[in-house]
C-alpha positions, 0 to 999 in steps of 0.5 A: 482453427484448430490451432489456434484453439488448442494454443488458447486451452494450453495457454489457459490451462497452463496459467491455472496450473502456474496460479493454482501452484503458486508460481509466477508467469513472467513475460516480456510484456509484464513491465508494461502491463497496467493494473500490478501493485507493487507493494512495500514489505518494509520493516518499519511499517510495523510498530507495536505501540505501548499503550498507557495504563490498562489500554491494550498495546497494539500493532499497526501495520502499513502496506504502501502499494503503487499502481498504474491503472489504464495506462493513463492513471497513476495511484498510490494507495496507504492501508492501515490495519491494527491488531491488539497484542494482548488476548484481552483488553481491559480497558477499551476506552479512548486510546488514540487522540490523533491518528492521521496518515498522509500519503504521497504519490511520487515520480522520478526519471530514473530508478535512483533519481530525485521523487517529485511529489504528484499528489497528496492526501492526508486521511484522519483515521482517529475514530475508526482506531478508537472504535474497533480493536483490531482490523485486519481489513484495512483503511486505505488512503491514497492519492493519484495522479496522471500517468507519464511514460519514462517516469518511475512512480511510488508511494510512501507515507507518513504517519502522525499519532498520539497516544491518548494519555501517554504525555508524549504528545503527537509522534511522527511515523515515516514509512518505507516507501513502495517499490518502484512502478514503472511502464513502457509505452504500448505500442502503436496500434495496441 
């Protein structure tokens, strides 16, 4: 009993003191434990957009992040969020015609293998760019899907904008996908 307690308060307070820290605890175990997002930081998931006349010239950043939920779930989930990159706007009319985001869930046998699209979901975000100037909160957009073992799961999106004003017309934005998810089966009984 004592034991057995004392290993639950060191394990406990070790892993505040790793969190509080910032370190990471790793484990063998890790790898097959649902619930982690893992998540892109690619560069071309930030764009500064030049916005036409006095519109203000904004920031969109796009974060893909997979995940797998229950061991029985597979989702992928596309967040938006924007910022002016200007201190003040003058003109806060209409700057977005179109801003949609469409995001796939995809699967492959292995870490370099060919991505099957599972799912997919396209999401109209126009209004919600054209009503607020900046959101650091995020809009999300994504799909799921059922979870298989043995594959290797990610997300990755694409964006189609236009630009109210600017004559350009609707402008095609790939996204760098997230990293790689990937589960072992539990074991029996577990």
């Amino acid at each position: 009993m004592y034991r057995s307690t004392s290993r639950r308060i060191f394990t406990a307070v070790f892993t505040a003191a790793a969190v509080l820290g910032g370190g990471v605890i790793a484990s063998g175990t890790a790898a097959a434990n649902p619930g982690t997002l893992k998540c892109s930081t690619a560069p071309e998931n930030t764009r500064d957009l030049d916005l036409p006349g006095q519109k203000p010239d904004t920031k969109v950043i796009v974060e893909n992040c997979a995940e797998i939920s229950d061991q029985t779930t597979a989702y992928g989930n596309t967040t938006i969020r924007w910022q002016m990159l200007v201190p003040q706007a003058i003109d806060q009319g209409k700057r977005f015609t179109s801003f949609k985001v469409t995001s796939r869930l995809e699967s492959r046998p292995t870490p370099t293998g060919v991505d099957t699209v599972e799912a997919s979901v396209t999401c109209d975000f126009t209004a919600q760019l054209n009503a607020s100037l900046a959101n650091s909160t995020g809009l999300t957009c994504g799909p799921s899907g059922l979870f298989s073992y043995k594959l290797y799961w990610s997300i990755d999106s694409t964006i189609v904008y236009d630009l109210e004003g600017d004559g350009a017309g609707p402008i095609t934005w790939q996204q760098g996908g997230s990293p790689l998810r990937w589960s072992e089966p539990l074991p029996e009984g577990v």
